[in-house]
C-alpha positions in Angstrom: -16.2 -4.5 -5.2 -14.1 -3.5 -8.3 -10.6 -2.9 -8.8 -9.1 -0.4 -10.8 -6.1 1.3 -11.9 -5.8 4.6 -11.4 -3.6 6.6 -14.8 -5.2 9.8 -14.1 -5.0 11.2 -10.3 -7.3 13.7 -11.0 -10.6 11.7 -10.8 -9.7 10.2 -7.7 -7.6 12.8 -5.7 -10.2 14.0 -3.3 -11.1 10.7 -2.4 -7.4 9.5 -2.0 -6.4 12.0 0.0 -9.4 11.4 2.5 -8.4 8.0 2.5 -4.7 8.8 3.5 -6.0 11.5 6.3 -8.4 8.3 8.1 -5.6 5.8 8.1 -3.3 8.1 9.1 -6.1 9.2 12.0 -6.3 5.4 13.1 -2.0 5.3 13.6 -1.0 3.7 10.5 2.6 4.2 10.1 2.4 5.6 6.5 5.7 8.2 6.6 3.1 11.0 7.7 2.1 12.2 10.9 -1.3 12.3 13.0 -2.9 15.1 12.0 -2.5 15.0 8.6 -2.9 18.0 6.7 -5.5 18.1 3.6 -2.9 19.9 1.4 -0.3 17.6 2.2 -2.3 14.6 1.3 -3.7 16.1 -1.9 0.1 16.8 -2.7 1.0 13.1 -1.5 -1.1 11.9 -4.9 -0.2 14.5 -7.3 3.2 12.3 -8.3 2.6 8.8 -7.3 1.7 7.4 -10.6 4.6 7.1 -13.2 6.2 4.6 -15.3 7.8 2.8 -12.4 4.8 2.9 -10.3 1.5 1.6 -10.8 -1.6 2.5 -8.3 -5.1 0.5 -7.8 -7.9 1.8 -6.3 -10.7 -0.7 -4.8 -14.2 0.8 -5.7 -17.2 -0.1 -3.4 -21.0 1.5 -4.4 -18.3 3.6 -6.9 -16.9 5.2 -3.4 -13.0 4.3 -3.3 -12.2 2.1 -0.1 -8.9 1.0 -0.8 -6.0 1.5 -2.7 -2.3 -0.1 -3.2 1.0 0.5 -5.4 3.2 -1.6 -7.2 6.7 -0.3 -7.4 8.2 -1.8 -10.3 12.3 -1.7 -9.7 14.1 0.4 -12.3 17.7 -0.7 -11.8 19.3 -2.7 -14.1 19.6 -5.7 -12.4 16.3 -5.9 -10.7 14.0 -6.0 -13.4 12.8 -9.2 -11.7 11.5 -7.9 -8.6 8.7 -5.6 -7.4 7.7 -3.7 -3.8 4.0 -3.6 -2.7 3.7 0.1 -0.9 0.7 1.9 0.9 -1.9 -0.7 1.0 -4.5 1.1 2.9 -8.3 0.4 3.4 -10.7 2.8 5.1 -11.5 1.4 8.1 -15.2 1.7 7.8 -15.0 -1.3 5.2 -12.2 -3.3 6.9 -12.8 -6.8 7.3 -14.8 -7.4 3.8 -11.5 -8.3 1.9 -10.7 -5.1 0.2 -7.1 -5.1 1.4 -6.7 -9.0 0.2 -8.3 -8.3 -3.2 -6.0 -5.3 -4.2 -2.6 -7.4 -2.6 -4.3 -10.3 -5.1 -4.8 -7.7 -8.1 -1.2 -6.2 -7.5 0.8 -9.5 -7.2 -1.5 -10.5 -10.8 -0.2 -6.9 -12.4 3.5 -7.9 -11.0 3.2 -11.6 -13.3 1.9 -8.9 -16.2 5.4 -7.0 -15.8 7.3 -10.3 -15.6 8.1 -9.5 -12.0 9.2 -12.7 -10.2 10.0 -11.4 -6.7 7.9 -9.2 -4.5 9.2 -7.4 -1.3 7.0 -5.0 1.1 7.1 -4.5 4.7 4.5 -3.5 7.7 4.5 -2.4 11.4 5.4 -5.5 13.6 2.3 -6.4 15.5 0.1 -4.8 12.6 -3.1 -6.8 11.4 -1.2 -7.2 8.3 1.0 -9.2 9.4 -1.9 -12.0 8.9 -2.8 -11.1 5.7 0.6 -11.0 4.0 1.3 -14.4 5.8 -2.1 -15.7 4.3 -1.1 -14.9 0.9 2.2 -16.2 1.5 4.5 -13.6 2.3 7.4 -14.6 4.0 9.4 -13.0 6.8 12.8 -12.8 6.7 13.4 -10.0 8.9 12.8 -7.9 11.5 14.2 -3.8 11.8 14.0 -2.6 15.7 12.6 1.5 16.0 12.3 1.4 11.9 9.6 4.4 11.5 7.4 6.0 13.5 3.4 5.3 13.6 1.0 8.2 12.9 1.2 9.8 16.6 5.1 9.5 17.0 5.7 6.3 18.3 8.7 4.1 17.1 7.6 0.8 15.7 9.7 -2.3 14.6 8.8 -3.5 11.0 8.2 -6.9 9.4 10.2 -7.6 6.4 8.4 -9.8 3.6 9.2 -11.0 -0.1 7.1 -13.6 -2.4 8.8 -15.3 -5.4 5.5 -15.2 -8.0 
């Protein structure tokens, strides 16, 4: 398992945007609906990485299985903090720590930037709740009908920040 960053979409586009069409498939609430389009994916990852926003991919037999971003804030006064966005893992390799090693590689590029704070946020009752909790993520709220899930259903979010 190897985790890289990802400075050139190119390479990986194809594979990303597969990615993104199976997790949104399985109802992962992802700001896209079930079923999602090839073209819209592939546009998805065209703009994603920038100065403010950094992506990892997680590599398994050179086959990407995973991926994350780190949104670096770009206001003035929040050079401190950082948001975790669109941790997704294919779900043929769920369950052999691909999601924790990219939140892990992340949260280590966040120290690089001198980030101090780290905020994300998941679908109440998701299986992520257990990982961010693990890692120690900690709730501090709760949003009632907050997005929709992949097949139109409104879903509460979690709330989480870390102080790194």
């Amino acid at each position: 398992m190897q985790i890289v960053e990802v400075k050139d979409i190119a390479t990986y586009q194809e594979e990303l945007a597969t990615l993104f069409q199976k997790v949104v498939a399985e109802g992962a609430a992802l700001n896209y609906l079930h079923p999602m389009q090839y073209n819209i994916a592939i546009n998805y990852w065209k703009d994603v990485v920038s100065e403010q926003v950094r992506l990892f991919i997680c590599l398994l037999d050179g086959k990407v299985v995973g991926t994350i971003q780190l949104h670096l804030a770009d206001k003035e006064n929040g050079q401190h903090r950082a948001e975790m966005a669109k941790l997704m893992t294919d779900p043929d390799t769920r369950r052999k720590g691909v999601a924790r090693k990219l939140l892990q590689h992340a949260e280590q590029a966040a120290k690089q930037e001198k980030r101090s704070l780290i905020l994300l946020d998941t679908a109440k009752g998701s299986s992520a709740n257990i990982l961010y909790q693990s890692e120690g993520y900690i709730l501090f709220g709760q949003v009632p009908a907050y997005s929709q899930d992949a097949f139109g259903n409104y879903k509460d979010n979690n709330f989480y920040y870390k102080e790194i």
